[in-house]
C-alpha positions as CSV (number, residue, x, y, z in Angstrom):
1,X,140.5,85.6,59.2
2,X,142.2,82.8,58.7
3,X,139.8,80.0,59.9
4,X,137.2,81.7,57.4
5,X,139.6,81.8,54.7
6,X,141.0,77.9,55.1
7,X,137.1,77.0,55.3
8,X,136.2,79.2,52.9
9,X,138.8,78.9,49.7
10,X,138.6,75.2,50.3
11,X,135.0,75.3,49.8
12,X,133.7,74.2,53.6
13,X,131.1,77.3,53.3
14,X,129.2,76.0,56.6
15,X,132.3,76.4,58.2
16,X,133.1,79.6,57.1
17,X,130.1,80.8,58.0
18,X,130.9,80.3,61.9
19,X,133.7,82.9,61.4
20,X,131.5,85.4,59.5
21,X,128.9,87.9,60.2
22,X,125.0,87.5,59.8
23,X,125.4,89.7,56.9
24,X,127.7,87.8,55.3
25,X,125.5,84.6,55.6
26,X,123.3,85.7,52.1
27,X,127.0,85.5,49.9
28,X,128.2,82.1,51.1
29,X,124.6,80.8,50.8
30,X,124.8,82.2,46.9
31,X,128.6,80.3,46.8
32,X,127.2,77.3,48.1
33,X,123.8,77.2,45.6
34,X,126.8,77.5,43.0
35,X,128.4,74.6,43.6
36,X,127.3,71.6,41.1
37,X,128.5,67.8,41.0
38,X,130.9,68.3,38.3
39,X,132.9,71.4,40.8
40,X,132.6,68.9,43.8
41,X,134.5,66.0,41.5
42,X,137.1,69.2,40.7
43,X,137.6,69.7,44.6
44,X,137.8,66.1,46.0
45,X,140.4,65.2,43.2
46,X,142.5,67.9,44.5
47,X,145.9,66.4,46.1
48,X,145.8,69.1,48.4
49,X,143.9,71.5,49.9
50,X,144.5,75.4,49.5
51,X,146.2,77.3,52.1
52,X,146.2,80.5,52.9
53,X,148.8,83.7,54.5
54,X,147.4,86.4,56.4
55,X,149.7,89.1,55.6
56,X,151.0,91.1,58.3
57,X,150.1,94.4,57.6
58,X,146.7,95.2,58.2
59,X,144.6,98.3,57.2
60,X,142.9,99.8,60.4
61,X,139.7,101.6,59.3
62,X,138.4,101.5,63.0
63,X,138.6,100.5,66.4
64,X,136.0,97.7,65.4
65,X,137.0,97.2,61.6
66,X,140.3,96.0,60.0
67,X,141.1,94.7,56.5
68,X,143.6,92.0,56.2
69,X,145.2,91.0,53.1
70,X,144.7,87.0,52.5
71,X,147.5,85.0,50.4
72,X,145.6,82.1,49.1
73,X,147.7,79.5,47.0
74,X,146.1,76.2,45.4
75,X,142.9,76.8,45.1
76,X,139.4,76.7,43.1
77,X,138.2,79.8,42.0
78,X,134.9,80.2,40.8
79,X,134.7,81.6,37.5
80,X,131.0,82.6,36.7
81,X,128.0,80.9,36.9
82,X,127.9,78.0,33.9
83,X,131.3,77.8,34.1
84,X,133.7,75.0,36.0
85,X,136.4,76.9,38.5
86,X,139.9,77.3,37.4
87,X,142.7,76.0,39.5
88,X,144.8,78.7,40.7
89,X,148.1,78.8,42.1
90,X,148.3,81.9,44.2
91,X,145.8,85.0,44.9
92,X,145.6,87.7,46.9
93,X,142.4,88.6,48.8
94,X,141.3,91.7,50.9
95,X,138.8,90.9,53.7
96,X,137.1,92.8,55.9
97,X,136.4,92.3,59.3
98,X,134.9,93.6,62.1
99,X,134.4,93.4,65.9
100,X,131.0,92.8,68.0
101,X,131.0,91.7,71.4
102,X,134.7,91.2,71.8
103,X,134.8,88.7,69.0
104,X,136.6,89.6,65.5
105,X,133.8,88.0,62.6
106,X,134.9,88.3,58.7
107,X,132.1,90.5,57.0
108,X,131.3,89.9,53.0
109,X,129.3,92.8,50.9
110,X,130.0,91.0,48.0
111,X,131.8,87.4,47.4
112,X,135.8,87.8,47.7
113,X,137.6,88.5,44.3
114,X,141.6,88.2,44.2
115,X,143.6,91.5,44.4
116,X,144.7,91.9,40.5
């Protein structure tokens, strides 16, 4: 969870997809196909990168599922579509993620909206 979520609130979607399921692949292909010039001149002039908490407490559905709440602080959100990403202090995110093969993936059915 939290490699995905470094990789993933910092905008490295590649990356984040080696921590996610297959069927997570089509939403962080949509993120990415997002991204324009104008948000990657937002991100690089940063001073730092967003960092992320994974709380404690975790909400077992399942031997082979678990959600974990994500504290994300200093990051880019993205707004809409046609509209540059807001910088945002501090968010909370629930992920969900399951198990396969003895290895713990993060699995999207939509993309990842803060906790309000």
């Amino acid at each position: 969870v939290e490699s995905f979520s470094v990789a993933y609130f910092n905008w490295a979607y590649p990356k984040a997809a080696s921590y996610a399921t297959d069927g997570s692949l089509p939403w962080l292909r949509y993120a990415a196909s997002q991204v324009t010039q104008e948000d990657v001149e937002l991100l690089n002039a940063k001073a730092e990168q967003a960092t992320v908490e994974v709380m404690p407490d975790v909400e077992r559905v399942s031997d082979s599922c678990v959600v974990a709440m994500v504290l994300v602080r200093n990051f880019l959100e993205m707004d809409s579509i046609d509209r540059q990403p807001v910088l945002r202090e501090e968010a909370t995110f629930r992920l969900e993620t399951v198990r396969k093969n003895d290895r713990w993936a993060v699995h999207l059915t939509s993309l990842p909206r803060s906790e309000r």
